[in-house]
C-alpha positions in Angstrom: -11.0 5.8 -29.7 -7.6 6.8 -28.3 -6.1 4.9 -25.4 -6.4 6.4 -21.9 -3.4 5.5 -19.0 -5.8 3.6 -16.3 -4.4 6.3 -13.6 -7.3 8.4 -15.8 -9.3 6.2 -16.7 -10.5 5.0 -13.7 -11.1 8.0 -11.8 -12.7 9.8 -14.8 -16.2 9.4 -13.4 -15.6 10.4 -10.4 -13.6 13.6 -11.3 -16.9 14.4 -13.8 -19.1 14.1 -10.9 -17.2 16.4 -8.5 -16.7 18.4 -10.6 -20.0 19.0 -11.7 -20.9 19.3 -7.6 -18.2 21.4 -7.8 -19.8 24.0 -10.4 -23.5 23.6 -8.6 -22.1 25.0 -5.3 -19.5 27.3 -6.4 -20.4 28.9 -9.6 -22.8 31.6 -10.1 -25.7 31.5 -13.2 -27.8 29.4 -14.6 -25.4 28.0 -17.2 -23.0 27.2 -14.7 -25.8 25.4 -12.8 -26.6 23.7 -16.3 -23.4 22.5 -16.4 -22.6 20.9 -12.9 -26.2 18.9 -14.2 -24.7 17.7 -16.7 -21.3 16.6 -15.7 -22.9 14.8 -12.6 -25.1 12.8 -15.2 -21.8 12.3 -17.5 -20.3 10.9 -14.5 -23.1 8.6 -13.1 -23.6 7.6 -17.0 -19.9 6.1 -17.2 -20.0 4.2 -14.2 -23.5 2.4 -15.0 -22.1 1.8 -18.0 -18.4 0.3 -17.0 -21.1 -1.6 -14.0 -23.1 -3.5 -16.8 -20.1 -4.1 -19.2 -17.9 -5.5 -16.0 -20.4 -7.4 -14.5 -21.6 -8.9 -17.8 -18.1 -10.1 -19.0 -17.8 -11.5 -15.0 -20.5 -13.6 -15.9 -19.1 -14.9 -19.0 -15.9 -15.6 -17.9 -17.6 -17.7 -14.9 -19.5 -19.5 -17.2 -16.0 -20.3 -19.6 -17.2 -18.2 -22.8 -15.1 -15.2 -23.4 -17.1 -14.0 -26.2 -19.9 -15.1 -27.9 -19.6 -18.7 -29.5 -22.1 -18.8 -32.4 -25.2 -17.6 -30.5 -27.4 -15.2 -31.0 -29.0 -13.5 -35.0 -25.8 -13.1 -36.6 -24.8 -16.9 -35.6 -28.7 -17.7 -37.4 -27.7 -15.6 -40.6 -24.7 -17.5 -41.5 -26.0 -21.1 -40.6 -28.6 -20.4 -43.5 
């Protein structure tokens, strides 16, 4: 995945879901309306997603494990 500049990246949500509102009030047709859906759900899809991912690292970092140590099925696999 190619690198984005954070002055994107971190509004990119928010521009998906304007502009989605944007296309549900402003455009005319059905596909148009299809579209704004979409974008809105793009939008509110990303920031769930960045949500869960942020706020599950937070927790690891709090608890001093930056990554995995050894737990979990592929941790069982190799021990055998």
């Amino acid at each position: 995945m190619p690198w984005l500049p954070d002055w994107f990246y971190e509004p990119l949500p928010y521009l998906c879901i304007g502009g989605g509102i944007l296309a549900l009030y402003a455009l005319p047709g059905i596909l148009a309306q299809l579209s704004g859906v979409i974008l809105v759900l793009i939008g509110i899809t990303i920031l769930y997603l960045r949500w869960a991912h942020r706020s599950k690292n937070s927790k690891r970092h709090a608890a001093g494990r930056t990554h995995r140590q050894g737990s979990g099925t592929h941790a069982k696999l190799r021990r055998r």
